[in-house]
GUPA-346942 format. One record per residue: residue number from 1; y, z, x negated of N, C-alpha, C in turn; residue in three letters. Coordinates in steps of 0.05 Angstrom, whole numbers. Each point is the difference from the previous one (the first is absolute). Example, Ala and Ser with C-alpha at 12.3 -4.5 7.8 and 13.67 -1.06 7.14 Angstrom:
2
PT pos    n_v    n_w    n_u   ca_v   ca_w   ca_u    c_v    c_w    c_u code
PT   1   -114    156   -264     24      0     18     24      0    -18  ALA
PT   2     21    -14      7     24      1    -16     22     14     15  SER
***
This chain:
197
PT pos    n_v    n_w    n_u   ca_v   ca_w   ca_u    c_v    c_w    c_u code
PT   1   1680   1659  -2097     29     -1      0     12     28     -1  UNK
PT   2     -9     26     14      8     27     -2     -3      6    -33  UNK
PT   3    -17      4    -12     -2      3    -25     20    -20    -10  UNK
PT   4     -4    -22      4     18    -12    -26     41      6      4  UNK
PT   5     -1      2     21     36     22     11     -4     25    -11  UNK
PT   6    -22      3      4      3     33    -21     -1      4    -23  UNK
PT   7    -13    -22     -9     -4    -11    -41     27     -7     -5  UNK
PT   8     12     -9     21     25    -17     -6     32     19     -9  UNK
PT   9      0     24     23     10     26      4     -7     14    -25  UNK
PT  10    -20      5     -2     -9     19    -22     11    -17    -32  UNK
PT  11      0    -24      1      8    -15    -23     35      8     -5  UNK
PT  12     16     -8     28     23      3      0     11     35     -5  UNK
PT  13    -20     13      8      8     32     -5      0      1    -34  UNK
PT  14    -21     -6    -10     -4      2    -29     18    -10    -16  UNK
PT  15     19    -28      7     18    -18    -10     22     21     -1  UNK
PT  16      8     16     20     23     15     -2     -3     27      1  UNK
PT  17    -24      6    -18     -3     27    -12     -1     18     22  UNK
PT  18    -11     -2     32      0     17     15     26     18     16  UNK
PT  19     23    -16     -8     26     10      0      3     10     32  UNK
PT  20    -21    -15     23     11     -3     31    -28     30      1  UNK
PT  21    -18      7    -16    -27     10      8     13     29      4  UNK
PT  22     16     10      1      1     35     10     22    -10     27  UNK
PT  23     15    -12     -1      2    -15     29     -8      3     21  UNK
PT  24    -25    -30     -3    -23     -4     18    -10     26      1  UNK
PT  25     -8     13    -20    -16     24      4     16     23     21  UNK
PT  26     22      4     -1     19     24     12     -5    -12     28  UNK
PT  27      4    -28      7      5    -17     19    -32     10     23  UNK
PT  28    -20      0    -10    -30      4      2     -2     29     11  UNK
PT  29      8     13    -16     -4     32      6     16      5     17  UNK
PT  30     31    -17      9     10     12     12     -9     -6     34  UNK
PT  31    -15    -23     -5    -11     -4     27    -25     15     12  UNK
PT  32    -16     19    -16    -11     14     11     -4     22     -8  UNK
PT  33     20     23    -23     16     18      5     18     19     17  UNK
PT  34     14    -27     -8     30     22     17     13    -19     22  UNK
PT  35    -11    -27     10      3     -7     18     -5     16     32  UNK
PT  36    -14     17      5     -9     19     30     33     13      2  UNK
PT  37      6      3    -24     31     11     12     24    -13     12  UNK
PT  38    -15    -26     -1     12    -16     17      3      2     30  UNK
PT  39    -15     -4     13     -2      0     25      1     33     19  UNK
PT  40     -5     19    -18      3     29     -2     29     -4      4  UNK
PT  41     17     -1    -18     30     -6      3      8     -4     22  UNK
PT  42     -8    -37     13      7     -3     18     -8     12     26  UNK
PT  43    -17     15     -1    -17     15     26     26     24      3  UNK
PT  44      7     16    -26     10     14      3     35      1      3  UNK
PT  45      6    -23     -8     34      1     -6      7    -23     12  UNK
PT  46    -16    -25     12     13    -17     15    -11      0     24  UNK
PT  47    -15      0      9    -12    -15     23    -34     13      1  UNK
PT  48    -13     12     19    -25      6     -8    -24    -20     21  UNK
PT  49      7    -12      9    -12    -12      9     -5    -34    -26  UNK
PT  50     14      1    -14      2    -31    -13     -3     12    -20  UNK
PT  51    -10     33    -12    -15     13    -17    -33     -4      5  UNK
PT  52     -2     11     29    -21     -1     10    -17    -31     -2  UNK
PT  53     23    -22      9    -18    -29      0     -8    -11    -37  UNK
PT  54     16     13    -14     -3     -5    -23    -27     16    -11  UNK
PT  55      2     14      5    -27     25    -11    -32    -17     14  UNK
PT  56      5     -2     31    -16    -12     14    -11    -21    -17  UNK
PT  57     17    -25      0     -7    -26    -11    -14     10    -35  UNK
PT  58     13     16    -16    -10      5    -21    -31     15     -9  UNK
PT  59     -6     13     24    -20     17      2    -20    -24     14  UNK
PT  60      6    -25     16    -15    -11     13    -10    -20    -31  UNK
PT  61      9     -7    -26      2    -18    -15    -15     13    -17  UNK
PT  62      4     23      7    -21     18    -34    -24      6     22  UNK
PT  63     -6      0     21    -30    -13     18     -2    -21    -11  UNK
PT  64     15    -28      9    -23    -20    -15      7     -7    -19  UNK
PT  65      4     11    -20     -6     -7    -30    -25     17     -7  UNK
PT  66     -5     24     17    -29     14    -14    -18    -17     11  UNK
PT  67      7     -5     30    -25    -22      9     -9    -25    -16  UNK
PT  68     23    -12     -6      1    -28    -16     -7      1    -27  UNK
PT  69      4     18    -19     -9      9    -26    -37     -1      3  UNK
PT  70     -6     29     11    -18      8      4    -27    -28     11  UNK
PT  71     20    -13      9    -20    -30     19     -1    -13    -27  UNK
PT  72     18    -12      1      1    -25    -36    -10     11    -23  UNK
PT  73      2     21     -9    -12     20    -22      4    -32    -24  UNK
PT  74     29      0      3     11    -21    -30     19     20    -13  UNK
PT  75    -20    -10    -35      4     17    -22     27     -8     -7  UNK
PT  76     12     20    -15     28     -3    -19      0    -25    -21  UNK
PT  77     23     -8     -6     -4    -30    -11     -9      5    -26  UNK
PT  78      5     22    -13     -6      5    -28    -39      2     -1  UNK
PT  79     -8      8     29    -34     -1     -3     -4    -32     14  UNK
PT  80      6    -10      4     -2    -29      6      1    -24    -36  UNK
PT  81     21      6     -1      4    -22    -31      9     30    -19  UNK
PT  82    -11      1    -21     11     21    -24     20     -9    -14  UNK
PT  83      9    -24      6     34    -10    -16     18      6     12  UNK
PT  84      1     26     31     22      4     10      1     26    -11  UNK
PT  85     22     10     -5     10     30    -26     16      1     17  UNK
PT  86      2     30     29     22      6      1     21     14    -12  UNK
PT  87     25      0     16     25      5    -22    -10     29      0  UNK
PT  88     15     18    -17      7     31      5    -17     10      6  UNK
PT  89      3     16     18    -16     26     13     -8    -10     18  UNK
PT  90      5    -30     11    -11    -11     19    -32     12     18  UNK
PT  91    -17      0    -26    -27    -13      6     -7     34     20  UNK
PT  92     12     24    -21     -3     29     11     15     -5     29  UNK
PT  93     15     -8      5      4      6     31    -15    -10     28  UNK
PT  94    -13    -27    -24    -21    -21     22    -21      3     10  UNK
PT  95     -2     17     12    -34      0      4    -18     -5     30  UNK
PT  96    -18     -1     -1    -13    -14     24     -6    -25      4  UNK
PT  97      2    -19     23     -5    -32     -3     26     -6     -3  UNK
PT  98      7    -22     -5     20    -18     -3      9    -11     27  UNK
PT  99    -20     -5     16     11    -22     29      3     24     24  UNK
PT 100     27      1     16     20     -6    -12     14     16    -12  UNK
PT 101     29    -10     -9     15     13    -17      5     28     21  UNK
PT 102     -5     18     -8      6     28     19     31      8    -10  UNK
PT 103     12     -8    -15     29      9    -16     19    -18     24  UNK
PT 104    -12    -29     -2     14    -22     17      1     14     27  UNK
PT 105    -30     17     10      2      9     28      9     26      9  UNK
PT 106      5     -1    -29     19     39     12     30    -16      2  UNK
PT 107     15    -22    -16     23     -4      1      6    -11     23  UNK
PT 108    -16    -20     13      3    -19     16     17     14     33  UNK
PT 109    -25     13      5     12     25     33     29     10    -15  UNK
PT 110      0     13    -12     19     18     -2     29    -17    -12  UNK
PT 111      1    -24    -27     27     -3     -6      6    -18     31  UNK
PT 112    -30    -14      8      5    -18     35      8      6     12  UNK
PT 113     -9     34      5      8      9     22     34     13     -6  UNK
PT 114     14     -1    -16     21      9     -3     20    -26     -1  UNK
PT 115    -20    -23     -6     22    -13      1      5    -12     27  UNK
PT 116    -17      1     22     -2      3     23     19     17     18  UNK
PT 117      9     22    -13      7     35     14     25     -8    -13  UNK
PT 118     17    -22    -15     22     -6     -3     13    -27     16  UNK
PT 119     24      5     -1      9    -26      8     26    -12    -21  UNK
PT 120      2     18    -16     10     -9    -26     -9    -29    -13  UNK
PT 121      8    -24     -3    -15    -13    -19     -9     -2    -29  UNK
PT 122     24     12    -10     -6      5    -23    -20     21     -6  UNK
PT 123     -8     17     11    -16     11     -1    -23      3      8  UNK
PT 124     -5    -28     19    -21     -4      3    -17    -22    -15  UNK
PT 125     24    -13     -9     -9    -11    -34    -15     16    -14  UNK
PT 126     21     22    -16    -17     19    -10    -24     10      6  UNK
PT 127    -10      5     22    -20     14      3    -28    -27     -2  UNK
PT 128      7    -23      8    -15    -25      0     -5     -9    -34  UNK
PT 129     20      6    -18      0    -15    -29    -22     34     -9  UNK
PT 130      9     20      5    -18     26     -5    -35     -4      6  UNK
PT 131     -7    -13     22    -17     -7     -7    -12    -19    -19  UNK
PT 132     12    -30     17     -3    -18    -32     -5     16    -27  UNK
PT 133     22     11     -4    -11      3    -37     -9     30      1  UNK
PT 134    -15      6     19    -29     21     -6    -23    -19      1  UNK
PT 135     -6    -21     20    -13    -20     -7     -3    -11    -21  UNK
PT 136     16     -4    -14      4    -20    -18    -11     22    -24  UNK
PT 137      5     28      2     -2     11    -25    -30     11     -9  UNK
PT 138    -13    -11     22    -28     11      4     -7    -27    -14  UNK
PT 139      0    -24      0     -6    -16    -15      9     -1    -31  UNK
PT 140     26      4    -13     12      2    -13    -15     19    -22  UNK
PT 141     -7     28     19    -13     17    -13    -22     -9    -15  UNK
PT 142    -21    -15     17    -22     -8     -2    -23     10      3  UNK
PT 143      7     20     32    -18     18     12    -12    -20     28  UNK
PT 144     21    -19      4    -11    -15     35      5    -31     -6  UNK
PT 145    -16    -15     11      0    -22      0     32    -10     21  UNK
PT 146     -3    -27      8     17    -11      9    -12     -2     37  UNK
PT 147    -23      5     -3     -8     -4     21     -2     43     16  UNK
PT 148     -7      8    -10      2     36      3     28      6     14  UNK
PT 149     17    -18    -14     24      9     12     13    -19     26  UNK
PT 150     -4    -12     -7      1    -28     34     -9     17     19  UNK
PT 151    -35     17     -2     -5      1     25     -1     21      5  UNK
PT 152     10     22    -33      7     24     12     37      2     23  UNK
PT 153      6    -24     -6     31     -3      8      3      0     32  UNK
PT 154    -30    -29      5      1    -11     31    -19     29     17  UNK
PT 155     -6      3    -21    -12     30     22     18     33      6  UNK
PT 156     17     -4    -16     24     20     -8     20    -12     26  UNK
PT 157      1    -25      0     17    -12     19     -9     -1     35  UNK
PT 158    -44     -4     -6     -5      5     25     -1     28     12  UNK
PT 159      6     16    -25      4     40     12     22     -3     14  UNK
PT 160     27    -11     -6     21      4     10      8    -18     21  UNK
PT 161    -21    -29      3      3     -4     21    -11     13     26  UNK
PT 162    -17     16     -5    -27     12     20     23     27      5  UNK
PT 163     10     16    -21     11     26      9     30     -5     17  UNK
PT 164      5    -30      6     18     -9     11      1     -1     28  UNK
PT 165    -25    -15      2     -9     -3     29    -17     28      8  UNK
PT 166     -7     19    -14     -2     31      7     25      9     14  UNK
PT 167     12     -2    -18     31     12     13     10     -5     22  UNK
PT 168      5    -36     -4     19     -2     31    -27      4     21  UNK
PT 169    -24     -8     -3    -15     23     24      9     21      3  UNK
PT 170      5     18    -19     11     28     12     14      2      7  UNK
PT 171     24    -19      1     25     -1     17     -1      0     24  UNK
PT 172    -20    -12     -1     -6    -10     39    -14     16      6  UNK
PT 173    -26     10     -7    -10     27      4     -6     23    -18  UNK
PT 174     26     10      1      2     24     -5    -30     16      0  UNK
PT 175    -10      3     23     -9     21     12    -32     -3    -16  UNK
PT 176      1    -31    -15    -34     -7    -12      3     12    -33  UNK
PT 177     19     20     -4      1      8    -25    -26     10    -14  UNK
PT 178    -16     24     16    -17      9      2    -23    -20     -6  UNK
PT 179     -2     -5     13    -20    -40     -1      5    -10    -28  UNK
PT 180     13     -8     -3      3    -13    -29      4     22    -27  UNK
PT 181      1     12      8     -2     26    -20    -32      6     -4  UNK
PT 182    -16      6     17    -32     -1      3     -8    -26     -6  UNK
PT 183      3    -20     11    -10    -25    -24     14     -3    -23  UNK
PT 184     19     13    -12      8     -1    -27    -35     17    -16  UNK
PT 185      4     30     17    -10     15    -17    -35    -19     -3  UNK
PT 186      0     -4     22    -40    -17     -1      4    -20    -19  UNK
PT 187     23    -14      3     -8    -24    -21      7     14    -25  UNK
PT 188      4     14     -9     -1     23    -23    -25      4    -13  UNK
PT 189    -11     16     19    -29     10     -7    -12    -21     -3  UNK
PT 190     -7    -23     17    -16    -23      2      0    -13    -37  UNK
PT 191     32      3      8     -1    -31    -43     -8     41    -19  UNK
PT 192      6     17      6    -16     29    -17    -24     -8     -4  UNK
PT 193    -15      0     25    -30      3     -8     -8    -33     -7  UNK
PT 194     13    -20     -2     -4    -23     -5     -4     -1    -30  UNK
PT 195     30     11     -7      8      2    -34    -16     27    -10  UNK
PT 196    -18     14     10     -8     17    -11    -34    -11     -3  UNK
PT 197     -6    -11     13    -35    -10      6     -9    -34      4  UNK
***
């Protein structure tokens, strides 16, 4: 079924001459580009603490996606079936395993966590539809399956639920900063020498 949504995508890109493909593509890069200036921003010009939970949760998401990649070692869809042709420049930006979508898990913490750090609704639309169609463009492209991005999403979502309940612990104790700062850094090294050997 993933292949044939992606045969299906790739059919509909071709029908309209690639018209949406620098798009999707801008849409892609901009999520793991020039997205860090995101939460930078907010560290620095709004609030640095709801900089800080944002960075947290995002840094906790690009952990398990090296873990989760590195475990599943599932190929790109184009080395799976040779009838998937990604769009553009796609294929040059893709590299590594496919499972999960790591574009989905750089967006997930960070447009989440902002739409979290608002109380705007409309703008927390935005930051919710921002992910959607980075999801969506990873398929579109025809670099990630349908499934890459689901669970690069629920794990993007379990960073930001985890750097949540980090936080309001530190509300209450302050004083365990230190503590959770040293198990940040071990569980660091730990998925390092995991993803290295």
């Amino acid at each position: 079924m993933d292949i044939t949504y992606l045969l299906w995508l790739q059919d509909f890109r071709n029908s309209i001459n690639g018209v949406l493909d620098p798009f999707m593509e801008w849409v892609s890069l901009f999520g793991v580009r020039t997205i860090l200036i995101l939460p930078v921003f907010v560290y620095w010009c709004i609030n640095k603490k709801k900089g800080l939970f944002i960075m947290f949760a995002w840094k906790l998401s690009q952990t398990f996606n090296a873990l989760v990649k590195l475990t599943a070692c599932i190929y790109r869809p184009w080395v799976r079936d040779a009838r998937i042709i990604p769009a553009g420049d796609a294929i040059r930006t893709a590299g590594g395993y496919s499972f999960p979508s790591g574009h989905t898990m750089m967006v997930t913490p960070i447009y989440g966590g902002l739409a979290l750090c608002t109380k705007n609704r409309g703008w927390r639309l935005f930051w919710l539809l921002a992910i959607l169609v980075t999801m969506f463009s990873r398929n579109y492209l025809g670099v990630h399956t349908p499934q890459d991005v689901v669970v690069g999403f629920v794990l993007g979502l379990l960073s930001v639920y985890i750097a949540q309940k980090v936080f309001a612990y530190l509300d209450e104790h302050p004083e365990k900063d230190i503590l959770v700062m040293v198990i940040s850094a071990l569980a660091g090294i730990l998925t390092l020498v995991y993803v290295t050997y």
